[in-house]
C-alpha positions as CSV (number, residue, x, y, z in Angstrom):
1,X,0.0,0.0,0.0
2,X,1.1,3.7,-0.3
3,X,1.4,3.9,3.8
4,X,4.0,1.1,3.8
5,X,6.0,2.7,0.8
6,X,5.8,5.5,2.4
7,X,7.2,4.5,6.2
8,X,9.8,2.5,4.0
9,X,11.1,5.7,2.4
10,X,11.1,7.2,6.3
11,X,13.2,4.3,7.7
12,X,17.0,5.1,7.4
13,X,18.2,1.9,7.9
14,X,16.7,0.5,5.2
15,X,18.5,3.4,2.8
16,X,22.1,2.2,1.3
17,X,24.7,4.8,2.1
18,X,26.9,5.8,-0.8
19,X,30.2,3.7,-0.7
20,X,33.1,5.3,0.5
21,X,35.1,4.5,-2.7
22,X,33.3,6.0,-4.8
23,X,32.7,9.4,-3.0
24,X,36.4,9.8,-2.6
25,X,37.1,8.2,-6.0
26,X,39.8,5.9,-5.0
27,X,39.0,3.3,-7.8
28,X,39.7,6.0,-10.5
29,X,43.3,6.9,-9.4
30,X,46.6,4.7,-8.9
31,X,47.5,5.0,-5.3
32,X,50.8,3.2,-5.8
33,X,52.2,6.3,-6.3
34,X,52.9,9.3,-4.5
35,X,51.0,12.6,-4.7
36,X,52.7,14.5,-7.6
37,X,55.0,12.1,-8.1
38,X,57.5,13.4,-11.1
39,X,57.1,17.1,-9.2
40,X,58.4,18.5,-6.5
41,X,58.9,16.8,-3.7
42,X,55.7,16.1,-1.6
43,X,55.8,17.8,1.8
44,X,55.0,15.8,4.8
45,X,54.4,17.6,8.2
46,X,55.0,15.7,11.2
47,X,53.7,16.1,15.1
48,X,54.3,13.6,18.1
49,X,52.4,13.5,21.7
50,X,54.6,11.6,24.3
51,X,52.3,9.4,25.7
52,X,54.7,7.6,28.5
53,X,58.5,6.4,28.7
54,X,58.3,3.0,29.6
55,X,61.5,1.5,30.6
56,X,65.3,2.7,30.3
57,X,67.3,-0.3,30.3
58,X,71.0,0.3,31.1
59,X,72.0,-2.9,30.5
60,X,70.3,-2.9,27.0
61,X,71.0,0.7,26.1
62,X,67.6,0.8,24.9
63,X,64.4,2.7,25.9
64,X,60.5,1.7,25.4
65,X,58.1,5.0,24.6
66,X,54.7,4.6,23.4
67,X,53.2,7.8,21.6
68,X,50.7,9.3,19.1
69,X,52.4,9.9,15.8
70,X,50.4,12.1,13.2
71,X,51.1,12.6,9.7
72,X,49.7,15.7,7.2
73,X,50.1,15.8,3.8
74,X,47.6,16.7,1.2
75,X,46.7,14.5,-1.7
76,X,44.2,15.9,-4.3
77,X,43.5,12.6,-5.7
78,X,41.4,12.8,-2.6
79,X,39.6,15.6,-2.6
80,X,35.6,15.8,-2.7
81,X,32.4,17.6,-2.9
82,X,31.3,19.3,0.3
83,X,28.8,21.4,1.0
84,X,28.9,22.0,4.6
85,X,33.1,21.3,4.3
86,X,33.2,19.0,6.6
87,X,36.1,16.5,6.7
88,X,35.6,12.4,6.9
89,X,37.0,9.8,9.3
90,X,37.7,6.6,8.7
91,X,39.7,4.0,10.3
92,X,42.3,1.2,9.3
93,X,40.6,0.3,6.7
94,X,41.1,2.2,4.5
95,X,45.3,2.6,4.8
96,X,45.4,-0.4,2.6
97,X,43.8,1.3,-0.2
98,X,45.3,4.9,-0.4
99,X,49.2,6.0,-0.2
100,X,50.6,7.2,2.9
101,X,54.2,8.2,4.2
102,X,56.4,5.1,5.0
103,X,57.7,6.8,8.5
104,X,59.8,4.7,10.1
105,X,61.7,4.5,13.4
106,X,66.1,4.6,12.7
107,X,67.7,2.2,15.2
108,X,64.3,0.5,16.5
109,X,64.4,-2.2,17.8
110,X,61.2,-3.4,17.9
111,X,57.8,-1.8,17.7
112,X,54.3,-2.5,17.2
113,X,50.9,-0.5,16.7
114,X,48.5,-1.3,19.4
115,X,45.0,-3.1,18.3
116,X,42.8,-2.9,21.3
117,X,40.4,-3.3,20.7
118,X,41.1,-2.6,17.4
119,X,44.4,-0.7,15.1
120,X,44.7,2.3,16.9
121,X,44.8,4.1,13.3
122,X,42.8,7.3,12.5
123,X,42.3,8.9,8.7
124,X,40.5,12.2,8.4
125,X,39.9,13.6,5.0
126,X,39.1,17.0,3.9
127,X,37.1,18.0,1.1
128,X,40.5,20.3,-0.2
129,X,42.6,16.9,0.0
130,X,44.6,17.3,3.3
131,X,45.1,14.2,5.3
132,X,45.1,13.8,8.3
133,X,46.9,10.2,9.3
134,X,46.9,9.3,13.3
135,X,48.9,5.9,14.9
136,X,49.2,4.9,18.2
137,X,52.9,3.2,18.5
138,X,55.0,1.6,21.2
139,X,58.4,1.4,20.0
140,X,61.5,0.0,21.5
141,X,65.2,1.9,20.5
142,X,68.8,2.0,20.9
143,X,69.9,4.4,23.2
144,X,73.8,5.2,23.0
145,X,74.5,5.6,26.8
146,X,77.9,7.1,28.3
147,X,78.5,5.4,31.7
148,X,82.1,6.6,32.8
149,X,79.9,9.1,35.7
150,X,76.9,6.8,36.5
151,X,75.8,6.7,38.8
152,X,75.5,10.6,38.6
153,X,74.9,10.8,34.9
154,X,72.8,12.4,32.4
155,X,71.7,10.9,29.5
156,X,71.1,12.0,26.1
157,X,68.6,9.6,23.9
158,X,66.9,10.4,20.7
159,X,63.8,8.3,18.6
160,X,64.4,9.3,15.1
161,X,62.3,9.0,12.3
162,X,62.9,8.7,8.6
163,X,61.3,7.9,5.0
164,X,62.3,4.0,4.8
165,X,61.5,4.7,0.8
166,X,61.6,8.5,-0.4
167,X,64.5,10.2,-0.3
168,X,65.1,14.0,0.1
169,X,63.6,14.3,-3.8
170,X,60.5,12.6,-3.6
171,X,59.4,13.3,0.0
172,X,60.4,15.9,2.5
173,X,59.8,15.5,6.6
174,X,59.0,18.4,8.4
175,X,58.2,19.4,11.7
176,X,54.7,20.5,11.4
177,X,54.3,23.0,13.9
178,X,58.0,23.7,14.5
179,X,59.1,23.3,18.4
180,X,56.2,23.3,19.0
181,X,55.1,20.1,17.7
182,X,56.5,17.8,20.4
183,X,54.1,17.7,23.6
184,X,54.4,15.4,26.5
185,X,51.9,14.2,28.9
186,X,52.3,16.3,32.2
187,X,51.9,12.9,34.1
188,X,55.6,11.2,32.4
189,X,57.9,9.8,35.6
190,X,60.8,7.4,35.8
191,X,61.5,5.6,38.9
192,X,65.4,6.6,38.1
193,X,65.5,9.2,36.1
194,X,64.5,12.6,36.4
195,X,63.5,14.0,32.6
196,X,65.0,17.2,32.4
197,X,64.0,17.7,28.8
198,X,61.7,17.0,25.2
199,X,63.1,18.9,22.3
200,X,62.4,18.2,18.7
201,X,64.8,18.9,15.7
202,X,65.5,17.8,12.3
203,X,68.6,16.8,10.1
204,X,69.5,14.8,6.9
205,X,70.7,11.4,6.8
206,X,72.9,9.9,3.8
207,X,72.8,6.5,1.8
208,X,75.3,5.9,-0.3
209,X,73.1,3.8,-2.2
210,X,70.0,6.1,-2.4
211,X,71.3,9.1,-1.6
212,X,69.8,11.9,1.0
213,X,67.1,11.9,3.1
214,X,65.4,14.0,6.0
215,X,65.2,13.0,9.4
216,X,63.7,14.4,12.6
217,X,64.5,13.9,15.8
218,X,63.0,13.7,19.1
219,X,65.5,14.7,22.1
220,X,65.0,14.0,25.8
221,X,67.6,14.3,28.8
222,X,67.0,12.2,31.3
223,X,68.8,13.0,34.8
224,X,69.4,9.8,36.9
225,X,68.0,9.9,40.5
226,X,71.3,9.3,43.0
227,X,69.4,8.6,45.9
228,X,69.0,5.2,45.6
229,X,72.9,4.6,44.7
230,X,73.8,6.4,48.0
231,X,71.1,3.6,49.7
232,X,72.2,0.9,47.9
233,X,76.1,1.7,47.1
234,X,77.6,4.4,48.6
235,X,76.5,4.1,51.9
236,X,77.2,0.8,52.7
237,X,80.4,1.2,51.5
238,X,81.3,3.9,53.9
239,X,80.1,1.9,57.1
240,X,82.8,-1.4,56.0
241,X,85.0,1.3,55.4
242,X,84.7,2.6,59.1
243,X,84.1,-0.5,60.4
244,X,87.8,-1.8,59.1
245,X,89.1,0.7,60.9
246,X,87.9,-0.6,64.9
247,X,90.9,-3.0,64.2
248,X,93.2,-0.3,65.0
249,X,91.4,0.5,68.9
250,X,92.2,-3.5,69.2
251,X,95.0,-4.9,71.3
252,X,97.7,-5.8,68.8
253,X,97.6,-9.8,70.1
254,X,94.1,-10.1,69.3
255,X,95.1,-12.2,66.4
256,X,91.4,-13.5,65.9
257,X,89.6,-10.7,66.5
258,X,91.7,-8.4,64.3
259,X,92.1,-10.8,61.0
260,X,87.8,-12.0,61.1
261,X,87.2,-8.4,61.5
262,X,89.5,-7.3,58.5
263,X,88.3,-10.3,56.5
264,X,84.8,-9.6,57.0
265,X,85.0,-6.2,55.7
266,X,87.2,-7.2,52.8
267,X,84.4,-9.8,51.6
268,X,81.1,-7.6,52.4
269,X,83.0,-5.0,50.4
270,X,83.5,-7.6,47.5
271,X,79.7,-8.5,47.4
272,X,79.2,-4.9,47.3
273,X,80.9,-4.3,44.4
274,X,80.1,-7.4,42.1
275,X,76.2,-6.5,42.7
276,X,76.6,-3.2,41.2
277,X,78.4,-4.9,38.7
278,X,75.7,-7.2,37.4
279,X,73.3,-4.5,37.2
280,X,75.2,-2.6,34.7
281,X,76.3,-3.3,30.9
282,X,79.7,-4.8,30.4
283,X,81.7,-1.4,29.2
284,X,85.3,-1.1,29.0
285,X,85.9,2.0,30.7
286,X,85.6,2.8,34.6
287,X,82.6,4.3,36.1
288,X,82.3,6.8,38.8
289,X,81.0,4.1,40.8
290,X,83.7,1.8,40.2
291,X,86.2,4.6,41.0
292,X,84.3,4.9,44.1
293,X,84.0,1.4,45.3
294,X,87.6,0.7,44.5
295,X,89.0,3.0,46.6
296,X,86.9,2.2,49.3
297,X,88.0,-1.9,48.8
298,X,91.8,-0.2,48.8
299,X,91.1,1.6,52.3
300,X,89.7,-2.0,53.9
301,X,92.6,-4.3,52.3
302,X,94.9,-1.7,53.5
303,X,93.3,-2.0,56.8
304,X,94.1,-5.9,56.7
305,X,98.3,-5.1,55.6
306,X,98.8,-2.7,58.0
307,X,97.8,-5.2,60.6
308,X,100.1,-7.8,58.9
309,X,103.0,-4.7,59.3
310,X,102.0,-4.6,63.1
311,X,102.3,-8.0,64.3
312,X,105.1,-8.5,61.9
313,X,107.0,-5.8,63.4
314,X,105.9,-6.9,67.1
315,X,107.2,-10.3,66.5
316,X,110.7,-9.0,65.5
317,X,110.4,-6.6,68.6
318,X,109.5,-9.2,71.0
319,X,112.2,-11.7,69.9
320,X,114.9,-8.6,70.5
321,X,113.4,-8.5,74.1
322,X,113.8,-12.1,74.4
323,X,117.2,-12.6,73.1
324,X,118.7,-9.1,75.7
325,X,116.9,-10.9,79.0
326,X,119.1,-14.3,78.0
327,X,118.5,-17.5,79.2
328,X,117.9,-18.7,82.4
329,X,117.9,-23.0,82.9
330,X,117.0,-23.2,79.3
331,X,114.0,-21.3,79.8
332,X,113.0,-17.6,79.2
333,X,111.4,-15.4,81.9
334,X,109.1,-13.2,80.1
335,X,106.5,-10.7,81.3
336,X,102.7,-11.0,80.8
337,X,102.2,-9.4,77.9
338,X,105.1,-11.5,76.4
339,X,103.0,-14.8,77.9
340,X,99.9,-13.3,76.4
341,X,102.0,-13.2,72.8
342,X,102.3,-17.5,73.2
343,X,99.5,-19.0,75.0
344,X,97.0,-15.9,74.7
345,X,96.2,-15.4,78.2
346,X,96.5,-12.4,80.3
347,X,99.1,-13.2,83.0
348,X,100.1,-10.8,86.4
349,X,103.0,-8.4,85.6
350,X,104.2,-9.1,89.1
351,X,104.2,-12.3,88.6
352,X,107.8,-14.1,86.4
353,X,106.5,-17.4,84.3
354,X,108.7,-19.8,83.3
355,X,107.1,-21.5,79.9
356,X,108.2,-24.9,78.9
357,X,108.4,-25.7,74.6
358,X,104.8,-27.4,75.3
359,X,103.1,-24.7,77.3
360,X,99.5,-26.1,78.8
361,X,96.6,-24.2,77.9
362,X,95.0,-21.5,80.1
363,X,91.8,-23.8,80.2
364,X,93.6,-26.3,82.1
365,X,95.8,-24.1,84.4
366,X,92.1,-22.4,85.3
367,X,90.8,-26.2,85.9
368,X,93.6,-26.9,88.3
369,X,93.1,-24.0,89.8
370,X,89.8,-24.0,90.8
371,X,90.8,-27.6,92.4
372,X,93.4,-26.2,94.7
373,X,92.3,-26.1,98.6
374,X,92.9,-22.6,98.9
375,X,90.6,-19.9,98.8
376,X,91.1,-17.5,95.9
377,X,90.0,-14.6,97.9
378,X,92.6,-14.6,100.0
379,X,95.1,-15.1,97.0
380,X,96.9,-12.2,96.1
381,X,96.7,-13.1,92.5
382,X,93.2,-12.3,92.8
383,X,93.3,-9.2,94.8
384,X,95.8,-7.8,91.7
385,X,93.5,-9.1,89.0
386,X,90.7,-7.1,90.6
387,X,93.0,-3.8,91.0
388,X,93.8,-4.3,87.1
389,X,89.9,-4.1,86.0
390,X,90.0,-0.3,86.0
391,X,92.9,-0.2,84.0
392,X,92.4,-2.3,81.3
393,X,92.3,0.3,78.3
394,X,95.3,1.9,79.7
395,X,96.8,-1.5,79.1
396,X,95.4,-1.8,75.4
397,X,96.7,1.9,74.8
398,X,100.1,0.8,76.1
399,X,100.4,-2.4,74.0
400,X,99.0,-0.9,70.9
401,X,101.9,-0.3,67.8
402,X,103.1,2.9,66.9
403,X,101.6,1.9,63.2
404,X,98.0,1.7,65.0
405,X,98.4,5.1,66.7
406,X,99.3,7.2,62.9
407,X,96.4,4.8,61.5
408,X,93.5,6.0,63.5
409,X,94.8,9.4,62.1
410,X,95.9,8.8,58.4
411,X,93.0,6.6,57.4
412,X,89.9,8.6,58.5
413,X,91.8,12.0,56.9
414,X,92.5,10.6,54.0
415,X,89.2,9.1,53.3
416,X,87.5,12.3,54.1
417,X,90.0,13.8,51.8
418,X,89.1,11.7,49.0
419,X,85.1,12.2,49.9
420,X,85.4,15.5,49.4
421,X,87.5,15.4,45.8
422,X,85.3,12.8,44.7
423,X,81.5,14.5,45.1
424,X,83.0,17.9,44.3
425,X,84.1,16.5,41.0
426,X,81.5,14.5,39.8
427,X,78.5,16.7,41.1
């Protein structure tokens, strides 16, 4: 009836829409070619929003930054009739059937044009013939890093972008909004690195096989965060570095105490040092850090030789003592702190011990002490052990080298000496 024909006519959905094609007359033009190609050189204006940094990878030398790239070029094949002059979007579709710049990436490593939920691509056509062409990329790139001041370093990386096909003469990248056409989300942050830094500029790159071509560049500084070095590194160096230095406030004959504390130090200092290690790329030249951590493992080893020097040197010194009191019934007649030298036990200075070649241990003189009738309060071996309680670091201070006494001087100065040349020059 006339009613239906009519509401059939009303209803939209039952209307075909003109096909794309054929309102933008792609089927009447060969697309395999570029816009004026056997002209001038087609220009193709370039902007870039910095969506997020992803990763800096020292060990790599690479960085991962996802972004919005946009292309503008104008292509009259694609012009059309409008008359309100609005433009037309369309999506990936219709990439495959057009020409558009081959931009890629110089010294990518990998990349990859996200497609959720589906291609992040964006076309937009005006009835003049300007393009509008709008990707959404993660890309991966080299980053040439200098490390000979990390961990107090700023680096220098660039993503740089390129005509894979056209050179200089066929197709000619530009900045499209000069400086101006680099913007960064306000919201970018590194756990490491401070950016200091976006900065766009351009360039020409040459093939000697196909000759010139332009290039643009996109420049950030990034500014690494030393805080977590000083945590991690520095500061944990300092303390074995202090710490190898209470050997010298212990007795000289403290043989155990002195060599597991010196040892110790040498070995925490070692771990130190081979975990910074792993972290970072294999390079050939010294870092700051390893400058650092050297000199620090010199100050502890040194720490361990100079008590080598001292117990060297009091060995010599005590056999000149021994060899000027002479011999008495095969036997010497040494003091106590010459007794403490052999069986390490303290002994009475008033007291003159003869040692025989097989000298029993102090464990078992104590055990047949305490089995003796007499009292050892009424001894006066006790009553002088008890007046010598008071006096025991003046006893230390006594036996302590001459080499022990500059040390507690000469090592903390020149550590702070080397502090203070060492963060003045790198920082």
């Amino acid at each position: 009836s006339k009613r239906e024909i009519k509401m059939r006519k009303l209803d939209s959905t039952k209307v075909r829409t003109p096909k794309t094609e054929q309102l933008l007359h792609i089927e009447d033009h060969d697309f395999a070619l570029r816009p004026g190609f056997g002209g001038s050189p087609i220009p193709v204006g370039i902007d870039v929003q910095v969506e997020s940094i992803d990763s800096i990878s020292e060990v790599d030398m690479d960085f991962t930054m996802t972004l919005y790239l946009r292309h503008y070029w104008k292509d009259e094949r694609l012009s059309f009739r409008s008359n309100k002059n609005k433009s037309m979007t369309f999506d990936g579709r219709l990439i495959k059937k057009i020409w558009v710049p081959d931009v890629f990436f110089v010294h990518s490593k990998r990349s990859f044009i996200h497609d959720t939920t589906v291609e992040n691509i964006m076309l937009r056509v005006y009835p003049d013939g300007n393009v509008l062409f709008s990707l959404r990329i993660t890309v991966s790139a080299m980053c040439f890093m200098d490390f000979s001041r990390f961990p107090l370093d700023t680096q220098n990386c660039s993503l740089e972008l390129e005509s894979y096909a056209y050179n200089e003469d066929d197709l000619m990248l530009y900045w499209k909004h000069g400086n101006k056409s680099l913007s960064t989300d306000e919201h970018i942050s590194l756990s490491q690195f401070f950016i200091e830094e976006f900065s766009a500029s351009s360039g020409l790159a040459f093939y000697s096989s196909t000759g010139w071509y332009n290039r643009l560049f996109i420049n950030f500084a990034l500014r690494r965060h030393i805080f977590f070095f000083v945590l991690q590194s520095y500061f944990p160096a300092m303390l074995m570095v202090m710490l190898s230095w209470v050997s010298f406030w212990i007795d000289r004959r403290a043989v155990p105490a002195r060599v597991s504390l010196g040892i110790t130090t040498v070995l925490t200092m070692s771990t130190i040092m081979t975990g910074v290690s792993a972290s970072m790329p294999q390079v050939s030249y010294i870092k700051a850090v390893d400058v650092y951590l050297w000199i620090s493992f010199l100050f502890v080893f040194l720490s361990v030789i100079e008590y080598a020097a001292v117990n060297y040197l009091t060995t010599i010194e005590e056999r000149k003592q021994l060899k000027k009191r002479g011999k008495a019934s095969g036997m010497y007649s040494m003091d106590a702190v010459q007794a403490m030298a052999f069986d390490g036990c303290f002994h009475d200075t008033d007291v003159d011990m003869d040692l025989s070649p097989f000298p029993e241990p102090c464990e078992e003189n104590e055990t047949r002490a305490s089995q003796t009738n007499i009292s050892n309060a009424d001894t006066p071996r006790l009553k002088r052990k008890r007046s010598l309680k008071g006096n025991v670091g003046r006893i230390i201070l006594q036996n302590n080298h001459v080499i022990d006494t500059y040390s507690r001087i000469i090592f903390p100065s020149v550590y702070i000496v080397f502090n203070f040349f060492y963060w003045g020059l790198y920082i």
